[in-house]
matplotlib code that plots the C-alpha trace (Angstrom):
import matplotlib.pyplot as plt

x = [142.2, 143.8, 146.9, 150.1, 152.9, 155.3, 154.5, 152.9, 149.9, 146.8, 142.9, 142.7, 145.6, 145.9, 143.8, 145.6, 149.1, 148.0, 147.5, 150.3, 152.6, 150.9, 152.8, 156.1, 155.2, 155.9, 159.4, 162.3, 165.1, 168.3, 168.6, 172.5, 173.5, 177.2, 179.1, 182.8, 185.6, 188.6, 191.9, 190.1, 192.4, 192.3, 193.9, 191.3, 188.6, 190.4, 190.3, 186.8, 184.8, 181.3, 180.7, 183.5, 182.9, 183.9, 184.6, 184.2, 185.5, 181.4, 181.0, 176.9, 174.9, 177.3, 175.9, 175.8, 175.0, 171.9, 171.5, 168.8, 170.1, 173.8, 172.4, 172.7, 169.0, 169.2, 172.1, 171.0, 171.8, 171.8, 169.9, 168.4, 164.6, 164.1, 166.3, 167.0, 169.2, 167.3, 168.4, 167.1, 167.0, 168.3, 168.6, 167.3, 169.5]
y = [200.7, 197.7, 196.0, 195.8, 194.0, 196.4, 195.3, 198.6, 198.4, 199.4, 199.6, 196.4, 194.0, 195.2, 191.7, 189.7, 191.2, 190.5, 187.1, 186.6, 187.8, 186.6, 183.2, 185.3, 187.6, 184.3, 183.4, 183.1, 185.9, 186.6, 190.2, 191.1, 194.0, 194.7, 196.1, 196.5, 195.4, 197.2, 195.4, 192.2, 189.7, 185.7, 186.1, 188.4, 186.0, 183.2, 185.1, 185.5, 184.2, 184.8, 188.3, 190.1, 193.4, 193.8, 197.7, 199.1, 202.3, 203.2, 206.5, 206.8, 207.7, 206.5, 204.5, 200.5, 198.3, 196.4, 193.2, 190.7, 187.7, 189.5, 192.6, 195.8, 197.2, 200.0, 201.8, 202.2, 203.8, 201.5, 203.0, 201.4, 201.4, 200.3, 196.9, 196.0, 197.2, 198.3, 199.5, 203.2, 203.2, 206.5, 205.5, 203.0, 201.7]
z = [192.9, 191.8, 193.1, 190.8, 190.1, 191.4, 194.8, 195.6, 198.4, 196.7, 198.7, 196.2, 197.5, 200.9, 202.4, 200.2, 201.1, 204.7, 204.1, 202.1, 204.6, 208.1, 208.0, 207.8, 211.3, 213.2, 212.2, 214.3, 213.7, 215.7, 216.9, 218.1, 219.8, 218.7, 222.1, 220.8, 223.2, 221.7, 223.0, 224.5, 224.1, 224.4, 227.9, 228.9, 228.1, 229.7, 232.3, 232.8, 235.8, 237.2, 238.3, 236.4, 235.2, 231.5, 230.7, 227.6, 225.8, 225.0, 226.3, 227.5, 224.6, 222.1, 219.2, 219.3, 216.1, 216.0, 213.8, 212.3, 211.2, 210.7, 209.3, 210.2, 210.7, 213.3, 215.7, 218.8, 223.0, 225.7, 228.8, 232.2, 231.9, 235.7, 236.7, 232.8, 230.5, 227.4, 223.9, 222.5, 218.8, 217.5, 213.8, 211.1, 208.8]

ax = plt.figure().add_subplot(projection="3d")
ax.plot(x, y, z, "-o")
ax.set_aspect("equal")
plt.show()
């Protein structure tokens, strides 16, 4: 099979699509994790010192936004996977 212009990988441009795009697998991208703070005002974060506790309205196993580069890729739970807290993705975007 040959490759095509459609962008479609064929056994014929599979190499050269891996070359093509191995100078891409190394760049920098930002990856957010959106934790909404309903009602967090300017005061609140003025108030804000080491070691405060910030609550949240999350309920465990409720959906959180996941970003690269500002855009929505995934939605995701956050969990404890032994002494860090860790992000489960339930659904791509």
């Amino acid at each position: 099979m040959a490759g095509t212009a459609t962008g479609v990988m064929t056994e014929g441009n599979s190499a050269t699509s891996s070359e093509t795009w191995a100078h891409a697998l190394l760049l920098l991208c930002k990856l957010t994790v959106d934790l909404p703070l309903h009602g967090f005002t300017v005061a609140d974060m003025l108030r804000l010192q080491l070691g405060a506790v910030i609550p949240t309205r999350l309920r465990v196993g409720a959906d959180v936004p996941l970003r690269v580069n500002g855009v929505l890729l995934a939605n995701g739970e956050c969990e404890v996977a032994g002494e860090h807290l860790a992000l489960r993705l339930t659904d791509l975007v």
